[in-house]
mmCIF file of the N, C-alpha and C atoms, coordinates in Angstrom:
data_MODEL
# 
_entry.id   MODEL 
# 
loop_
_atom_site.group_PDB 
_atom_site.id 
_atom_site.type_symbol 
_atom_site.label_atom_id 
_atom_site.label_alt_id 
_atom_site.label_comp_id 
_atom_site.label_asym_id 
_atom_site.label_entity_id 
_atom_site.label_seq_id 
_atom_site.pdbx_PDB_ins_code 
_atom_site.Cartn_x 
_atom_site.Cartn_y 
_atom_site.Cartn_z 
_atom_site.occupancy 
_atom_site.B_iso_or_equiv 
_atom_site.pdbx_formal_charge 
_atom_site.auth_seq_id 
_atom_site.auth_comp_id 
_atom_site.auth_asym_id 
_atom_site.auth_atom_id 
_atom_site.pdbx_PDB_model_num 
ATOM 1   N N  . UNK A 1 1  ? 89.655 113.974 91.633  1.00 0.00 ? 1  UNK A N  1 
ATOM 2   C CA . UNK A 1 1  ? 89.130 112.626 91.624  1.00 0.00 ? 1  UNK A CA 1 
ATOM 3   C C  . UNK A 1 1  ? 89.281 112.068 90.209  1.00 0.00 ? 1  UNK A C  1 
ATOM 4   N N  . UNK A 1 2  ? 89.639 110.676 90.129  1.00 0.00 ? 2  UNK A N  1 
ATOM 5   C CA . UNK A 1 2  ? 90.097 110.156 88.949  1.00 0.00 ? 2  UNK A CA 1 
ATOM 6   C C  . UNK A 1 2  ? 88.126 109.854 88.173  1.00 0.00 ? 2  UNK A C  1 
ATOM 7   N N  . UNK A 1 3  ? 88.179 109.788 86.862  1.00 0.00 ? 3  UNK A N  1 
ATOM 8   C CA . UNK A 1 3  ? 87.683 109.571 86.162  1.00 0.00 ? 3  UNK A CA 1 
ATOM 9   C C  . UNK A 1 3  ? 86.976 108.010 86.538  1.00 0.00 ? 3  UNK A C  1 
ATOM 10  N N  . UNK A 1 4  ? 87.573 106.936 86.390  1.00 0.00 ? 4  UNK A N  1 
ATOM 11  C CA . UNK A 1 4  ? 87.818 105.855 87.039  1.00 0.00 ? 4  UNK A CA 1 
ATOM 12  C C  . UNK A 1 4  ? 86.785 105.575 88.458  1.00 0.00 ? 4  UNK A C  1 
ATOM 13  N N  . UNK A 1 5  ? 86.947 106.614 89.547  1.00 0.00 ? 5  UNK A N  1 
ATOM 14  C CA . UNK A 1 5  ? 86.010 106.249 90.982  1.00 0.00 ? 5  UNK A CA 1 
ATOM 15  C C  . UNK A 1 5  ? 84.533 107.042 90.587  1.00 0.00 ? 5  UNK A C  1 
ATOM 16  N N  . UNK A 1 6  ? 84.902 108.164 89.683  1.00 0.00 ? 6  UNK A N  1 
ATOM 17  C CA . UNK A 1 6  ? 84.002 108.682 89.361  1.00 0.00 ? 6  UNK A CA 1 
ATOM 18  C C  . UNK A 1 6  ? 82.517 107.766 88.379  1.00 0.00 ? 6  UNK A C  1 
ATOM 19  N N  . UNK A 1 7  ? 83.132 106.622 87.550  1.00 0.00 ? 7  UNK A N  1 
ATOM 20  C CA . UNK A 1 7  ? 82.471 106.189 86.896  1.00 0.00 ? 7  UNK A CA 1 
ATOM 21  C C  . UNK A 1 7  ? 82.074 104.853 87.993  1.00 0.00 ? 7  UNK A C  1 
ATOM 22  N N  . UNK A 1 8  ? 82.875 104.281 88.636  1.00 0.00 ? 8  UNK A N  1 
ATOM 23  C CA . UNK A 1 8  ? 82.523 103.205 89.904  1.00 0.00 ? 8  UNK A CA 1 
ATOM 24  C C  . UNK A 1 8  ? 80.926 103.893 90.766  1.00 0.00 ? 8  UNK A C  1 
ATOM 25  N N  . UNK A 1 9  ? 81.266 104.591 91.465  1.00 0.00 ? 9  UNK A N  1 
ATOM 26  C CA . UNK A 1 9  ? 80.456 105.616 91.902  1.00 0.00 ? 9  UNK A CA 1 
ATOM 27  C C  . UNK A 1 9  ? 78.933 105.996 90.833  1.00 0.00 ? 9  UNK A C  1 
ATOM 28  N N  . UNK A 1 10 ? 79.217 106.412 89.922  1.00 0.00 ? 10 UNK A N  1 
ATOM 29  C CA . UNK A 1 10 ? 77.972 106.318 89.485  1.00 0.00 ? 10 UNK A CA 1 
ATOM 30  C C  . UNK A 1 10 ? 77.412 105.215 88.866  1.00 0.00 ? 10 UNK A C  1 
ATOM 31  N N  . UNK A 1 11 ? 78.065 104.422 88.940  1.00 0.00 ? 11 UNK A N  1 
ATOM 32  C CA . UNK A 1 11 ? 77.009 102.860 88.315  1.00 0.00 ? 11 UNK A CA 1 
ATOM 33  C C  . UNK A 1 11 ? 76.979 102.153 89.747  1.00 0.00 ? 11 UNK A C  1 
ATOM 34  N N  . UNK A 1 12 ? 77.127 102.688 90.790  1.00 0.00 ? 12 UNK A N  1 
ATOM 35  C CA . UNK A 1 12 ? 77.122 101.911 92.091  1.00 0.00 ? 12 UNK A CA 1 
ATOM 36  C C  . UNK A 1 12 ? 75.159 101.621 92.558  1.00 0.00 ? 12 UNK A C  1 
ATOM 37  N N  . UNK A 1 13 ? 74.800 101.026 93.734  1.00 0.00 ? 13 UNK A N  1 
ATOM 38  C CA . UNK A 1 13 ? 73.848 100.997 93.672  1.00 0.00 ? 13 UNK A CA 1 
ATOM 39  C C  . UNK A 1 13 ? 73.317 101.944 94.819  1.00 0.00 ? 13 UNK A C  1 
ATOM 40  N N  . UNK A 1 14 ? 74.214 102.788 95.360  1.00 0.00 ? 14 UNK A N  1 
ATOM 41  C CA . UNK A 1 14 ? 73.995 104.269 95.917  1.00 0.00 ? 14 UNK A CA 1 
ATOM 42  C C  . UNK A 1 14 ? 72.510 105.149 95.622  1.00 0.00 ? 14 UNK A C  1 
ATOM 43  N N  . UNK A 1 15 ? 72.066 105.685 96.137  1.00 0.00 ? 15 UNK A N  1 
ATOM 44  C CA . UNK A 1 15 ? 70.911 106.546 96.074  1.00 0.00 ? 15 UNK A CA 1 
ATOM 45  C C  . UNK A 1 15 ? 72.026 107.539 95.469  1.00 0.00 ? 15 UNK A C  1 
ATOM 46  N N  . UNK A 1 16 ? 71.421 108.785 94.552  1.00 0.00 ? 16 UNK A N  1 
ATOM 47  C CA . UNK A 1 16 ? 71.857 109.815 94.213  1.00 0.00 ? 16 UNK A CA 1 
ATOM 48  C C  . UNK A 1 16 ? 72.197 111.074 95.247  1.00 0.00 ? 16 UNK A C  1 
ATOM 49  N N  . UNK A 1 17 ? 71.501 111.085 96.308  1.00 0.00 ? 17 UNK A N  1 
ATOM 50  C CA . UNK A 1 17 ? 72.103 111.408 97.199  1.00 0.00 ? 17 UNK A CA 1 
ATOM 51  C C  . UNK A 1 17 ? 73.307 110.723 98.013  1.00 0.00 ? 17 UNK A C  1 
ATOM 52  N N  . UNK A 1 18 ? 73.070 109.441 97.736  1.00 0.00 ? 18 UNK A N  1 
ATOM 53  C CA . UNK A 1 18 ? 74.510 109.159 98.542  1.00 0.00 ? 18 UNK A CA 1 
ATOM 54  C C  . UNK A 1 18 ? 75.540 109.405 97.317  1.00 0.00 ? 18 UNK A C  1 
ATOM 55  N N  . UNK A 1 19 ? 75.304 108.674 96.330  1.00 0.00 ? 19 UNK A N  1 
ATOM 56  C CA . UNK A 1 19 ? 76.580 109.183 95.357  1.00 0.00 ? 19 UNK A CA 1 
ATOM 57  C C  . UNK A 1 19 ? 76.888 110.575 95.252  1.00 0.00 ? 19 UNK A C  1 
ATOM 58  N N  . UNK A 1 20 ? 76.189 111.516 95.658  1.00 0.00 ? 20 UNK A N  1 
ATOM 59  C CA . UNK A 1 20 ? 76.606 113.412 95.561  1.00 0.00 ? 20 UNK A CA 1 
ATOM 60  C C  . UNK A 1 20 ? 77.350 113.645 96.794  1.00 0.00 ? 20 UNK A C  1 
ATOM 61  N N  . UNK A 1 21 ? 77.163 112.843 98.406  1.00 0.00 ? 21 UNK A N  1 
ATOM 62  C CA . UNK A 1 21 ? 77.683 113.233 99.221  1.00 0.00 ? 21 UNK A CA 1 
ATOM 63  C C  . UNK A 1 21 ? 79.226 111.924 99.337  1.00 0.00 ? 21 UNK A C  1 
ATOM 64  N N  . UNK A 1 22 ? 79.112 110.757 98.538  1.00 0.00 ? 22 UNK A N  1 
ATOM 65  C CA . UNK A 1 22 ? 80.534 110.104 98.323  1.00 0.00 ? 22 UNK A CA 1 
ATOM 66  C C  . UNK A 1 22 ? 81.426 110.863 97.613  1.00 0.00 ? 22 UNK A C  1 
ATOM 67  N N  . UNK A 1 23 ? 80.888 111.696 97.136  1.00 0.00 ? 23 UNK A N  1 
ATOM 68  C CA . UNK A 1 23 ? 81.833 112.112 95.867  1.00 0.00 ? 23 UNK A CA 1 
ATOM 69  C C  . UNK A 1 23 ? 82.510 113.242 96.231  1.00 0.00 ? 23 UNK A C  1 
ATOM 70  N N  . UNK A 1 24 ? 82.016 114.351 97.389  1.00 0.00 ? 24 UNK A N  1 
ATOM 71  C CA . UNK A 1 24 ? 82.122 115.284 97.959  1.00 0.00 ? 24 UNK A CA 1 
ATOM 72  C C  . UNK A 1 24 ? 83.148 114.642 99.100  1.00 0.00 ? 24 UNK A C  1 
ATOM 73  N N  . UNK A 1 25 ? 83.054 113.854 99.630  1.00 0.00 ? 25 UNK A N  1 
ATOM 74  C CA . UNK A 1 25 ? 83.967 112.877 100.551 1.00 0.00 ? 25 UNK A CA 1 
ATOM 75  C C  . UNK A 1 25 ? 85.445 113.037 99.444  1.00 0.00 ? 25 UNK A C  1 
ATOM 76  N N  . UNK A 1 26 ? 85.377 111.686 98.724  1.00 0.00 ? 26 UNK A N  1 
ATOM 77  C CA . UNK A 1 26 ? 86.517 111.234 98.187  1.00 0.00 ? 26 UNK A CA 1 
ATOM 78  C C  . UNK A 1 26 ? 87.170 112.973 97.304  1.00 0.00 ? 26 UNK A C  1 
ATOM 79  N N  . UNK A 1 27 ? 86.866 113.873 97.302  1.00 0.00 ? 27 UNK A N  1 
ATOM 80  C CA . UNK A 1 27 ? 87.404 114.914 96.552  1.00 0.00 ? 27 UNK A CA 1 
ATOM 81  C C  . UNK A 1 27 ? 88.118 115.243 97.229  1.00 0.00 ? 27 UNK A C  1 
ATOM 82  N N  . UNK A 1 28 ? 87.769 114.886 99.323  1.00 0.00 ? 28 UNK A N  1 
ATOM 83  C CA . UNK A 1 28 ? 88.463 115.658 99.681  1.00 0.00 ? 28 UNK A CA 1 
ATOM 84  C C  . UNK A 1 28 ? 89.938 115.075 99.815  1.00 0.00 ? 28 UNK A C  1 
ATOM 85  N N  . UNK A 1 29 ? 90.142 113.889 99.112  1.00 0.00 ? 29 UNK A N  1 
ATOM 86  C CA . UNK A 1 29 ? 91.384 112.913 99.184  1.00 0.00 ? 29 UNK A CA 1 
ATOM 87  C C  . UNK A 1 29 ? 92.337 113.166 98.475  1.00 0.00 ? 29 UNK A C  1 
ATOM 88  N N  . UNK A 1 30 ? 93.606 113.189 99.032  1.00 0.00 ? 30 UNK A N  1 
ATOM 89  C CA . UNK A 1 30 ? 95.006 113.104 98.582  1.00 0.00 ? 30 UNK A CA 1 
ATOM 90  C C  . UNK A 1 30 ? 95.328 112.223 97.540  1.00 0.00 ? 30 UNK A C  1 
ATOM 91  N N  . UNK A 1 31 ? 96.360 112.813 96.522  1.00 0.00 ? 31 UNK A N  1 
ATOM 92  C CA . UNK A 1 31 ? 96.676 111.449 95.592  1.00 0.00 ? 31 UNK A CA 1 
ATOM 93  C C  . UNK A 1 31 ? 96.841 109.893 95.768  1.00 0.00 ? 31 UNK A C  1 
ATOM 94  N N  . UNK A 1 32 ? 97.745 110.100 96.966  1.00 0.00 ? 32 UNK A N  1 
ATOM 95  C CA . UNK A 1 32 ? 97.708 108.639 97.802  1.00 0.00 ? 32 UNK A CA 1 
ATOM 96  C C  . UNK A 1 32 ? 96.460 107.801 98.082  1.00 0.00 ? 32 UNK A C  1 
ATOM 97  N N  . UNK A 1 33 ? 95.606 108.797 98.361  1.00 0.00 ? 33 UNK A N  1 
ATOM 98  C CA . UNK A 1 33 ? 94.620 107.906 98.746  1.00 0.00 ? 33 UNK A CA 1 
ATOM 99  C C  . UNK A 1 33 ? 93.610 107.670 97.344  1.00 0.00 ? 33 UNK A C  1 
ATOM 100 N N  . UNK A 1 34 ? 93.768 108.817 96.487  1.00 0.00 ? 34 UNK A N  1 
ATOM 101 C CA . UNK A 1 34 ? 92.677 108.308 95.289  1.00 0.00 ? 34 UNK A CA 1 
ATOM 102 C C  . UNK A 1 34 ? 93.501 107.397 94.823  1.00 0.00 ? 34 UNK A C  1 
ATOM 103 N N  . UNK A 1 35 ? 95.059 107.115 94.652  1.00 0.00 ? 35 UNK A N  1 
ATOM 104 C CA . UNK A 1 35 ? 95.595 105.955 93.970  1.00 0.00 ? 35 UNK A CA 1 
ATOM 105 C C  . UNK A 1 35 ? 94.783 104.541 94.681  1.00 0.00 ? 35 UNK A C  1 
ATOM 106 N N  . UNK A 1 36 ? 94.693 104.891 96.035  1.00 0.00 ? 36 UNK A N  1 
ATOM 107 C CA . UNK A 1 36 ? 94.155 103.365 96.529  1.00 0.00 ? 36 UNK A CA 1 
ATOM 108 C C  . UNK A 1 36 ? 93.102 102.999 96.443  1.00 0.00 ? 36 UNK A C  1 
ATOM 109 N N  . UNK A 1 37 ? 91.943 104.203 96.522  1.00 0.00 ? 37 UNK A N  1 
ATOM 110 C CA . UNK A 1 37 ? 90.387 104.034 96.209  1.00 0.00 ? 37 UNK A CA 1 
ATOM 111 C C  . UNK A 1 37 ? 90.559 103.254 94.814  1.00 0.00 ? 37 UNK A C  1 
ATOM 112 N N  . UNK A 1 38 ? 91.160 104.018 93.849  1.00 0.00 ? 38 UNK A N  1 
ATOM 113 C CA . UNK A 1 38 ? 90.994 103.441 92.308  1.00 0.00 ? 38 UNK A CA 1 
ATOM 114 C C  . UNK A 1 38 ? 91.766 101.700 92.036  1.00 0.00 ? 38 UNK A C  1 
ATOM 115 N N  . UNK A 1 39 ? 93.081 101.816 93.134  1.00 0.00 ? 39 UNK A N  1 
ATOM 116 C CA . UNK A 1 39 ? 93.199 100.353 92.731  1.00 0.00 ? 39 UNK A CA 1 
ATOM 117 C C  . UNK A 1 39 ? 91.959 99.271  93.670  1.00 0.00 ? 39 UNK A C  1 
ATOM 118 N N  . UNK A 1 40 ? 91.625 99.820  94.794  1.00 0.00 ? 40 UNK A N  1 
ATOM 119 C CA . UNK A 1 40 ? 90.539 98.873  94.888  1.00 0.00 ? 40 UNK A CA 1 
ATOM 120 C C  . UNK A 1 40 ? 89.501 98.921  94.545  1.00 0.00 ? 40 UNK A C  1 
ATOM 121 N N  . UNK A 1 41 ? 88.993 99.933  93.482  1.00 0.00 ? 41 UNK A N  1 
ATOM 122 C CA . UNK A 1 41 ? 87.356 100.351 93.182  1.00 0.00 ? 41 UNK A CA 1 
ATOM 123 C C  . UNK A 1 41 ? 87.520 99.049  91.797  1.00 0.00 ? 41 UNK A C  1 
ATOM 124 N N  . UNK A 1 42 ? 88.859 99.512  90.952  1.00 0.00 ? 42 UNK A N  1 
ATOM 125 C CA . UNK A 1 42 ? 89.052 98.706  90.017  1.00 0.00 ? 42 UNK A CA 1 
ATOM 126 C C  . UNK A 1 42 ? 88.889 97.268  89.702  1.00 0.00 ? 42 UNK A C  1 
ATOM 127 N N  . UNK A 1 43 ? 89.727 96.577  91.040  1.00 0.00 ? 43 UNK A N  1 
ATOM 128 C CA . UNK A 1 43 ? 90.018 95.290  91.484  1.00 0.00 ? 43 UNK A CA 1 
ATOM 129 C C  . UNK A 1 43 ? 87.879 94.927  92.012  1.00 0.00 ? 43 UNK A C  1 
ATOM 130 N N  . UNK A 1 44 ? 87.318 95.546  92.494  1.00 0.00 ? 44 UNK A N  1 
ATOM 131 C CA . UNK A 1 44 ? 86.249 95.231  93.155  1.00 0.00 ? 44 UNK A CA 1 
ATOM 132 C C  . UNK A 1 44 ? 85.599 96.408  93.265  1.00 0.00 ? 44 UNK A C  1 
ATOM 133 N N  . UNK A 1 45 ? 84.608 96.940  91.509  1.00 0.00 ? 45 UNK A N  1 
ATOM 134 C CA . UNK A 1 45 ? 84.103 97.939  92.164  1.00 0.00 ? 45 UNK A CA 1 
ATOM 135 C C  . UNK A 1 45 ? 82.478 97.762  92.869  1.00 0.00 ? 45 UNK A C  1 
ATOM 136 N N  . UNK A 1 46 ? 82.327 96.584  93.057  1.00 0.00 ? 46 UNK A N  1 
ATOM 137 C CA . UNK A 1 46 ? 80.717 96.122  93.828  1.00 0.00 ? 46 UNK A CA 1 
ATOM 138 C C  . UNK A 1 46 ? 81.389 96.824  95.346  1.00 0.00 ? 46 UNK A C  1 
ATOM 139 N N  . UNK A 1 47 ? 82.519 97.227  95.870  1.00 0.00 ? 47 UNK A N  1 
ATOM 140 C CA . UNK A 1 47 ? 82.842 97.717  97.261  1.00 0.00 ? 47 UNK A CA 1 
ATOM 141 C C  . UNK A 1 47 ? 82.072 99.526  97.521  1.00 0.00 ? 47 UNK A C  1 
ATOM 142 N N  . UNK A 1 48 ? 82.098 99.934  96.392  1.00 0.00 ? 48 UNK A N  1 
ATOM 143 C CA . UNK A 1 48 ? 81.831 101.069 96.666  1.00 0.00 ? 48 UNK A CA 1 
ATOM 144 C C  . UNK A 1 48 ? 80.921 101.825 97.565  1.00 0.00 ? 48 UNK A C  1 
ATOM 145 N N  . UNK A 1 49 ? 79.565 100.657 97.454  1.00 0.00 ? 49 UNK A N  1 
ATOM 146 C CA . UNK A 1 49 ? 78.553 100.905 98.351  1.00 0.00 ? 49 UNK A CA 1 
ATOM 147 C C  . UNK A 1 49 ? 79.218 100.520 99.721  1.00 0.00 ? 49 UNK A C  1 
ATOM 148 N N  . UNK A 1 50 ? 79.821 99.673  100.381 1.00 0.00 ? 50 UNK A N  1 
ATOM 149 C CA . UNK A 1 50 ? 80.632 98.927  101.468 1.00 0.00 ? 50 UNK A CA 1 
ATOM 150 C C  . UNK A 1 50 ? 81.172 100.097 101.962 1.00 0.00 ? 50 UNK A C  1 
ATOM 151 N N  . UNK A 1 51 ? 82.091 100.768 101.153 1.00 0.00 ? 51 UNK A N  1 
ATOM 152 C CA . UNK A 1 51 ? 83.171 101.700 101.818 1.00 0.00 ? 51 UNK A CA 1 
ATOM 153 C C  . UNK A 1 51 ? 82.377 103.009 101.613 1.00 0.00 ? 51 UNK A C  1 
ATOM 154 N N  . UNK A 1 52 ? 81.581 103.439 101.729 1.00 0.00 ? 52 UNK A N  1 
ATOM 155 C CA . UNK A 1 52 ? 80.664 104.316 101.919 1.00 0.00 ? 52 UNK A CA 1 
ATOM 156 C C  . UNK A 1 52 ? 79.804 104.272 103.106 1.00 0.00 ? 52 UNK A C  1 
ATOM 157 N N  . UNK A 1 53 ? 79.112 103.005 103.198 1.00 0.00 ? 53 UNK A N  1 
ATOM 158 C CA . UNK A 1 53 ? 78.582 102.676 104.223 1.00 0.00 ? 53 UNK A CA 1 
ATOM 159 C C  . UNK A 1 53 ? 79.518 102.809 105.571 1.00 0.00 ? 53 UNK A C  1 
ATOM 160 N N  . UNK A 1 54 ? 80.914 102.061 105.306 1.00 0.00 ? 54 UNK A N  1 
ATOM 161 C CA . UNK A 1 54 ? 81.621 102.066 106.567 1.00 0.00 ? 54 UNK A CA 1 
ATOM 162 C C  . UNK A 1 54 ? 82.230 103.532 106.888 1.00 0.00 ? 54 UNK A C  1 
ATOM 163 N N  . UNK A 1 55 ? 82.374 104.382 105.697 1.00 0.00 ? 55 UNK A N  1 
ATOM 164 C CA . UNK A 1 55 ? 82.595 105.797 106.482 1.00 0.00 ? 55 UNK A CA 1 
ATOM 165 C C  . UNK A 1 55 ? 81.124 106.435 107.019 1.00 0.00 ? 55 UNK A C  1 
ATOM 166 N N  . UNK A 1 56 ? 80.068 106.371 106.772 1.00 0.00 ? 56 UNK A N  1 
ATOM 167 C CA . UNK A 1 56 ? 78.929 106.392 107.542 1.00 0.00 ? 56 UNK A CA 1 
ATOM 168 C C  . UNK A 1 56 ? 78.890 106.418 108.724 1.00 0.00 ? 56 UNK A C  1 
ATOM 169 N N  . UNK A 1 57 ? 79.113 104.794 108.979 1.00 0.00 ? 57 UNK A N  1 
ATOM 170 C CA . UNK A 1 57 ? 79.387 104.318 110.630 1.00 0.00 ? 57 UNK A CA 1 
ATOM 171 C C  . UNK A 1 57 ? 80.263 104.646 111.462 1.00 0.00 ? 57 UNK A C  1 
ATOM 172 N N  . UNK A 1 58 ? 81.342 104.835 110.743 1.00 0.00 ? 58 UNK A N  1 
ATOM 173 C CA . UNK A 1 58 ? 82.650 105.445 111.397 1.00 0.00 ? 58 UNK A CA 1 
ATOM 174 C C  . UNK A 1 58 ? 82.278 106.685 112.142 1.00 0.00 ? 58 UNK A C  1 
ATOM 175 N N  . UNK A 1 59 ? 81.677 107.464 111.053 1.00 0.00 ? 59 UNK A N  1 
ATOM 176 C CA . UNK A 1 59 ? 81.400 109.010 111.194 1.00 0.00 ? 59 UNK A CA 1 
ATOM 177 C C  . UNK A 1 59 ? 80.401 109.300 112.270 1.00 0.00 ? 59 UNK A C  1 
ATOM 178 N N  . UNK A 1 60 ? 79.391 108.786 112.015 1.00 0.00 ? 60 UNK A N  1 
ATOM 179 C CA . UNK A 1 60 ? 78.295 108.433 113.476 1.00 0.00 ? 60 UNK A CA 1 
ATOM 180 C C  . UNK A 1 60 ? 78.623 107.704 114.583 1.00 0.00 ? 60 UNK A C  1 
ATOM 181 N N  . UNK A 1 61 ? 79.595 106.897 114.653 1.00 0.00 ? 61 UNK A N  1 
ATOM 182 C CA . UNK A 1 61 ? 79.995 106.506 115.675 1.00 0.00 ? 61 UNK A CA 1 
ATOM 183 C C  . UNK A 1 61 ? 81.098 107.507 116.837 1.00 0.00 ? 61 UNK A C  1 
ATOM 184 N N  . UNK A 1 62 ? 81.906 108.171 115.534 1.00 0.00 ? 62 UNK A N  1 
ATOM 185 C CA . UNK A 1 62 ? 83.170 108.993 116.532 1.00 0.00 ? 62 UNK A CA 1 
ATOM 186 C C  . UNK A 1 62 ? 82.063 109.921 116.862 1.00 0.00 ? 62 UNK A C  1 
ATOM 187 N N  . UNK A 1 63 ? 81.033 110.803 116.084 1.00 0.00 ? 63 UNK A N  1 
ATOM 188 C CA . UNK A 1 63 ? 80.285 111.804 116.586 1.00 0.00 ? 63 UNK A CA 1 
ATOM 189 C C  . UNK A 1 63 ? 79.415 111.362 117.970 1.00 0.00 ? 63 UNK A C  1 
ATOM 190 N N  . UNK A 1 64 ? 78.996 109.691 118.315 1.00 0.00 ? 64 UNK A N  1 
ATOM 191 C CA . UNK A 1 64 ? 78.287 109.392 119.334 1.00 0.00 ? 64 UNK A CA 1 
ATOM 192 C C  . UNK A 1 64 ? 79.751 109.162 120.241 1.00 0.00 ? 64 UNK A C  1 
ATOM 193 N N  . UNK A 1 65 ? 80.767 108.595 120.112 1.00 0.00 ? 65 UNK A N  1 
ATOM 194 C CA . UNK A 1 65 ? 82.008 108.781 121.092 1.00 0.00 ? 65 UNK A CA 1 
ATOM 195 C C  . UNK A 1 65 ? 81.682 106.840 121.747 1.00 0.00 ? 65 UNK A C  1 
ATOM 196 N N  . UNK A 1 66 ? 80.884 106.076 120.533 1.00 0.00 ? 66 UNK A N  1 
ATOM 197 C CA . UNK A 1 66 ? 80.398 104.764 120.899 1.00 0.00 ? 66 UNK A CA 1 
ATOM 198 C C  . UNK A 1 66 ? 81.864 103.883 120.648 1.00 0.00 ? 66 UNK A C  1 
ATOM 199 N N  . UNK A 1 67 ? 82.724 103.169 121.583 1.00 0.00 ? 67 UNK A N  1 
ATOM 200 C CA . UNK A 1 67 ? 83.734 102.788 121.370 1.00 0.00 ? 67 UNK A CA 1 
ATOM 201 C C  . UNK A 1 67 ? 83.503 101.254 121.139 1.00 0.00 ? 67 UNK A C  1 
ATOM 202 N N  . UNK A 1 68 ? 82.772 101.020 122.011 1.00 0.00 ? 68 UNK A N  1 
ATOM 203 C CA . UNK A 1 68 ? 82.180 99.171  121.200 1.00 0.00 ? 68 UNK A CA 1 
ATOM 204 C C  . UNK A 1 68 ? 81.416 99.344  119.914 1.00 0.00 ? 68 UNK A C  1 
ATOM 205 N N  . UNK A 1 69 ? 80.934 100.130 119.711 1.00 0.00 ? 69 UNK A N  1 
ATOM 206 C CA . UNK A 1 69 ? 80.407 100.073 117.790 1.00 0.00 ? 69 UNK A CA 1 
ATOM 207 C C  . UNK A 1 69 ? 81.369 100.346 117.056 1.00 0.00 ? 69 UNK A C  1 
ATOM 208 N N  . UNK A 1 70 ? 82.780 101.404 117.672 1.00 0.00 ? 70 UNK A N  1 
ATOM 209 C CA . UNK A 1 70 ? 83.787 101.440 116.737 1.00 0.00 ? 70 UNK A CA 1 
ATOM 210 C C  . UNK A 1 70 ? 84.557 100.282 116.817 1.00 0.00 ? 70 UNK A C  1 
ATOM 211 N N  . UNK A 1 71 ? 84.662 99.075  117.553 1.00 0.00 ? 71 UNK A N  1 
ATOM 212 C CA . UNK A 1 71 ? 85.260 98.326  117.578 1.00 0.00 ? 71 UNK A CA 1 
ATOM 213 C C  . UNK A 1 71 ? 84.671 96.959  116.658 1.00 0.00 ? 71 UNK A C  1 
ATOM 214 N N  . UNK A 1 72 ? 83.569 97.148  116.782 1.00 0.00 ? 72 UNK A N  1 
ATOM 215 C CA . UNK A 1 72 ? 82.724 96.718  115.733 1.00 0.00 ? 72 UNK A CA 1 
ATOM 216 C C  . UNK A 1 72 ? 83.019 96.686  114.302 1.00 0.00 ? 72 UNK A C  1 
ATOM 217 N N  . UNK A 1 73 ? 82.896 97.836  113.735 1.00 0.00 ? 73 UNK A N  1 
ATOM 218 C CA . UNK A 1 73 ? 83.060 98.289  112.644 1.00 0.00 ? 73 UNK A CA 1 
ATOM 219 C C  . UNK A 1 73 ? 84.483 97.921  112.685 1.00 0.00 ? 73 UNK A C  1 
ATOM 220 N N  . UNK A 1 74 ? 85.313 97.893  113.104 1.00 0.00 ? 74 UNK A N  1 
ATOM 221 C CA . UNK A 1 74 ? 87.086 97.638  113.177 1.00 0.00 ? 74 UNK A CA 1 
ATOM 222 C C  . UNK A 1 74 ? 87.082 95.876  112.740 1.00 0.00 ? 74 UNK A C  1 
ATOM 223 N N  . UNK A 1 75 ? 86.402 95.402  113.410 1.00 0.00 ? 75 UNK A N  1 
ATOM 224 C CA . UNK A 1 75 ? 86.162 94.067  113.506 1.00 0.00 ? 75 UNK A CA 1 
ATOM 225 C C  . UNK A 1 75 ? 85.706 93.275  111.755 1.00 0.00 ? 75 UNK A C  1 
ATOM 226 N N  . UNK A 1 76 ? 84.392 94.180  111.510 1.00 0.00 ? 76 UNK A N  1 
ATOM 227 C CA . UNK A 1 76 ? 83.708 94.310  110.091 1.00 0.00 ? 76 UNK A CA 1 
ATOM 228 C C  . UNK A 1 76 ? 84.586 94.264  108.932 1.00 0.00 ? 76 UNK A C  1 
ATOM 229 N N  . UNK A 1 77 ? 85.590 95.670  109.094 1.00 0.00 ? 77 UNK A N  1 
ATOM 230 C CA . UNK A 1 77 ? 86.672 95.837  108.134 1.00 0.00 ? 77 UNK A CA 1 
ATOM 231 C C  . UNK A 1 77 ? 87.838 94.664  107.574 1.00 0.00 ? 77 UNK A C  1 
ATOM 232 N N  . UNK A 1 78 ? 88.249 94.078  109.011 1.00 0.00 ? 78 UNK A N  1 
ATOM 233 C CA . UNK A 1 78 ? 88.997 93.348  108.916 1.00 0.00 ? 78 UNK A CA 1 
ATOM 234 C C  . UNK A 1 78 ? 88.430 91.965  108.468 1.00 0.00 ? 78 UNK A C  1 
ATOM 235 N N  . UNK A 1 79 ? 87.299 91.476  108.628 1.00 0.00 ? 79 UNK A N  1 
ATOM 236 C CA . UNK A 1 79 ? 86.861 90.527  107.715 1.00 0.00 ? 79 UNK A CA 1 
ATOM 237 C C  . UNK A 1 79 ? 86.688 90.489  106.794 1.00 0.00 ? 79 UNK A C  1 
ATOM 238 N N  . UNK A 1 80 ? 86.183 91.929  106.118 1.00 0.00 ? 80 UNK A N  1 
ATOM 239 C CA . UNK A 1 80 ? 86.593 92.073  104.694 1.00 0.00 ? 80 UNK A CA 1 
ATOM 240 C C  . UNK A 1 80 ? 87.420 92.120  103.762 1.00 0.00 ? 80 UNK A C  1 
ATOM 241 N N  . UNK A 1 81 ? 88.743 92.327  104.520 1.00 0.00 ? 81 UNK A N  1 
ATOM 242 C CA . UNK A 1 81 ? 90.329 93.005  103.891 1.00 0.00 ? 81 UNK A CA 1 
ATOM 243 C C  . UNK A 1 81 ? 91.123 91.054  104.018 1.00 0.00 ? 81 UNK A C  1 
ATOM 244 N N  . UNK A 1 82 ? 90.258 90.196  104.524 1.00 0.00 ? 82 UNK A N  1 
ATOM 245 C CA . UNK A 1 82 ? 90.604 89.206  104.823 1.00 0.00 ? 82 UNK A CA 1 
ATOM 246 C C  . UNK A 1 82 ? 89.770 88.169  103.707 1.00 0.00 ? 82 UNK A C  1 
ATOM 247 N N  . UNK A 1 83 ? 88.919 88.399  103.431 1.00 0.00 ? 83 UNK A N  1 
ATOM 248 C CA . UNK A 1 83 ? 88.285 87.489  102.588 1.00 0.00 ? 83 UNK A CA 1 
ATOM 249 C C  . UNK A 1 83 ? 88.682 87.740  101.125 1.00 0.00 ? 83 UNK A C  1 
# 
């Protein structure tokens, strides 16, 4: 994990438990993907709490097998990646 998400992440407004279990997340990420966390943590790092939250929902949702809340959350994303 870059230095960079690492410092996003801890000035985020995350509980310390959520920042210990984001951080345990994003470690488990490929270069590809820390390149993209960091260009968008950079560009906008007020997202951090956002994209934490939405792997949350994601994660509780595939574990409930809820396909209208995942469509939801699909819905959520894309208004964001749009604004």
């Amino acid at each position: 994990m870059t230095e960079q998400i690492k410092k996003v992440i801890a000035e985020s407004s995350l509980t310390q438990e959520e920042k210990d279990e984001f951080n345990k997340i994003i470690a488990k990420a490929n270069t590809a993907q820390l390149q993209a966390l960091e260009s968008l943590f950079s560009e906008n790092p007020e997202f951090a709490p956002t994209f934490y939250k939405n792997y949350k929902d994601k994660l509780a949702t595939f574990t409930e097998k809820d396909g209208t809340q995942w469509d939801k959350i699909i819905d959520e994303e894309k208004g964001l990646m749009s604004s």
